[in-house]
N, C-alpha and C positions, 0 to 999 in steps of 0.2 A: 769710211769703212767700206770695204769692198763686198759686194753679192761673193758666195760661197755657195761648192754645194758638198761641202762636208757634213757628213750626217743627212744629204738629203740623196734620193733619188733621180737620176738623169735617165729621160729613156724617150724613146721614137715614137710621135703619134701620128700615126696612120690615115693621108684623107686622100678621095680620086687622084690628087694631082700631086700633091705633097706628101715629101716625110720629115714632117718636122722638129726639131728638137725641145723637149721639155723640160722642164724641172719640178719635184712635188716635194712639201716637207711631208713625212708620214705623221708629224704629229698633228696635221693640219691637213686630214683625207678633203680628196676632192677639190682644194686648191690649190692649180695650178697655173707654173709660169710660163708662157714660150718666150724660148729663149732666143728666138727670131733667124737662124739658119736650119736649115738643112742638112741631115744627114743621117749615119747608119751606124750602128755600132760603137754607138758614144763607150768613152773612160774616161772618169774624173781622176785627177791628180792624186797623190797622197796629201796634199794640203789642201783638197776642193777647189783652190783658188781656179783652175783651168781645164779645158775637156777639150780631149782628141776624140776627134771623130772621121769616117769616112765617106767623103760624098765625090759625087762625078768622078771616080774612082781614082782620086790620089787623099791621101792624110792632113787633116786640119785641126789647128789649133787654136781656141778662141779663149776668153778668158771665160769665167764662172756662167757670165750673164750674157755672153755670146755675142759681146762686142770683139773688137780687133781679131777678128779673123784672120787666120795667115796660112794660106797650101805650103806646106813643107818637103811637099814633093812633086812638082808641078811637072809633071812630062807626059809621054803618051804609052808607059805603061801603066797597069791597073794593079791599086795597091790598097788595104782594107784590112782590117781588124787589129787596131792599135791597143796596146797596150802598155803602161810605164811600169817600170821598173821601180821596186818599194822606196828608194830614194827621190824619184820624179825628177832624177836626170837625163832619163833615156827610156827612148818609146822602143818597143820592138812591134814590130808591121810584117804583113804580109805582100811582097809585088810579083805577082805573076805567078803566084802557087809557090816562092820563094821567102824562108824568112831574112827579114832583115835589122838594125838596128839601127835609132840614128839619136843624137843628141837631142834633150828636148826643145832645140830651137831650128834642127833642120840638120845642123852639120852633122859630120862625119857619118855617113850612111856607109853602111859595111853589111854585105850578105854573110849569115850566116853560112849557106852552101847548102843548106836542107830544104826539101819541098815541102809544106805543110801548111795548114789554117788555125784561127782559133788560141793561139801562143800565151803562156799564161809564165809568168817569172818564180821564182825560186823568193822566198822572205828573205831571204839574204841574197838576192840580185845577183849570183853567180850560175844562175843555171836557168834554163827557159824550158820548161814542157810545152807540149801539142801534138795534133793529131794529122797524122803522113798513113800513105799508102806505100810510101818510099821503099820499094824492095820486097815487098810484103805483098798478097793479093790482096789486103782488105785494110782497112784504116785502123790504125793501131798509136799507142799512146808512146811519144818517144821524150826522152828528153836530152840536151845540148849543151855544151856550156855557152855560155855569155858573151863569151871575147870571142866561138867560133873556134876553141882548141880543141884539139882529139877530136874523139867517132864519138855522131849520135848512136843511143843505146836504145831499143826498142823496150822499153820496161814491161808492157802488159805482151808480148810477144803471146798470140794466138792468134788464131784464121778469123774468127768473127770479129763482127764491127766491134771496136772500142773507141772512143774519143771524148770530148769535152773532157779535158784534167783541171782537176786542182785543188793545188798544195793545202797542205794542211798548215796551221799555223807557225808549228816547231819545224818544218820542214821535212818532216822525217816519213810523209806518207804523201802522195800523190789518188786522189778518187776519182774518180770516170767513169760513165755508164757504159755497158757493155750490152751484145747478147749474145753473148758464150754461154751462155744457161739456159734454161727453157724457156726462161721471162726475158725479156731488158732490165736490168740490173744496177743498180749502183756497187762497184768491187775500189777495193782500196790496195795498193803498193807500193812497197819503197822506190824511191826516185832511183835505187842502184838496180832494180830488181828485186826477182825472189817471188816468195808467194805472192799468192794473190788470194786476198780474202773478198768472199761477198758477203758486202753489208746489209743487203735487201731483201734478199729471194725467199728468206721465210716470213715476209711482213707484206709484201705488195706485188702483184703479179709484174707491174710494169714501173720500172724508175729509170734517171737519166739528169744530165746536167745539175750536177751535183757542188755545192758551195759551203767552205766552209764559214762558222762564225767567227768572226777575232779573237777571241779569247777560247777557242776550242782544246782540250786536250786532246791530243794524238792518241 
């Protein structure tokens, strides 16, 4: 039976010399496992079984429990904030402020053509949002297609900082903290455009990087 960390949390602990990677079950606070690599910006799979993460600035993949480690992009550009794709065929990364795509085992890397961090996928894997300064004076929420077809479309189009996106379950709304408002803000929008609603600003002076549940209605 293989270590898993479906249902569990993965995340970076912090000491002088290291960042090393973890795993906690939350039904079981305060015990935890390391999972014996290094790195930054862990994603678990959609079947737990495996975690991308970014360390000495190219993309890795190890299985649950952090054995078979494997650089996926082993070169001397700098590449960082993995993410898979709802089927856990395909990571999409970040190399050089560029996003890109590659197979979950390393092949077919293809740039998207857009500058941006942070790349979150569409629940039906055809579209990618994130957050680009691209053209814009300020960091703004755009989203792309998948395969890299047509013009990215700036959805939150405004001058203030917007960034951290993401989808809603049904796909039909994209949220992001902003501060276009008086506060920082959590605002929510269609992935085509259009309004922009804010969800926060009469409840909390300050909000931001915002997630939805699995089972959320839109």
């Amino acid at each position: 039976c293989r270590y898993h960390l479906y249902d569990r949390i993965a995340y970076v602990s912090l000491t002088p010399t290291e960042m090393m990677l973890h795993s906690v079950d939350p039904r079981v606070p305060r015990v935890v496992r390391s999972l014996g690599i290094e790195g930054e910006h862990p994603a678990v799979s959609p079947d737990g079984l495996s975690l991308a993460y970014d360390w000495n600035h190219d993309i890795w993949v190890a299985d649950a429990d952090g054995s078979a480690a494997v650089n996926l992009t082993y070169n001397a550009q700098a590449e960082e904030f993995p993410a898979w794709s709802p089927d856990g065929s395909r990571i999409v990364f970040v190399r050089d402020y560029v996003l890109w795509t590659m197979d979950e085992d390393g092949s077919n890397q293809s740039s998207l053509g857009v500058d941006g961090w942070a790349p979150t996928w569409s629940p039906d894997g055809s579209q990618i949002s994130y957050t680009s300064a691209q053209g814009v004076s300020s960091n703004e929420v755009w989203v792309v297609n998948a395969d890299g077809s047509g013009q990215p479309l700036n959805v939150s189009n405004h001058p203030d900082w917007d960034a951290h996106p993401a989808w809603s379950p049904l796909g039909d709304l994209i949220a992001f903290g902003s501060s276009r408002g008086t506060h920082t803000d959590v605002y929510a929008v269609p992935p085509t455009g259009g309004p922009v609603t804010d969800m926060t600003g009469a409840i909390v002076s300050r909000a931001g990087s915002p997630t939805w549940s699995p089972a959320a209605d839109a």
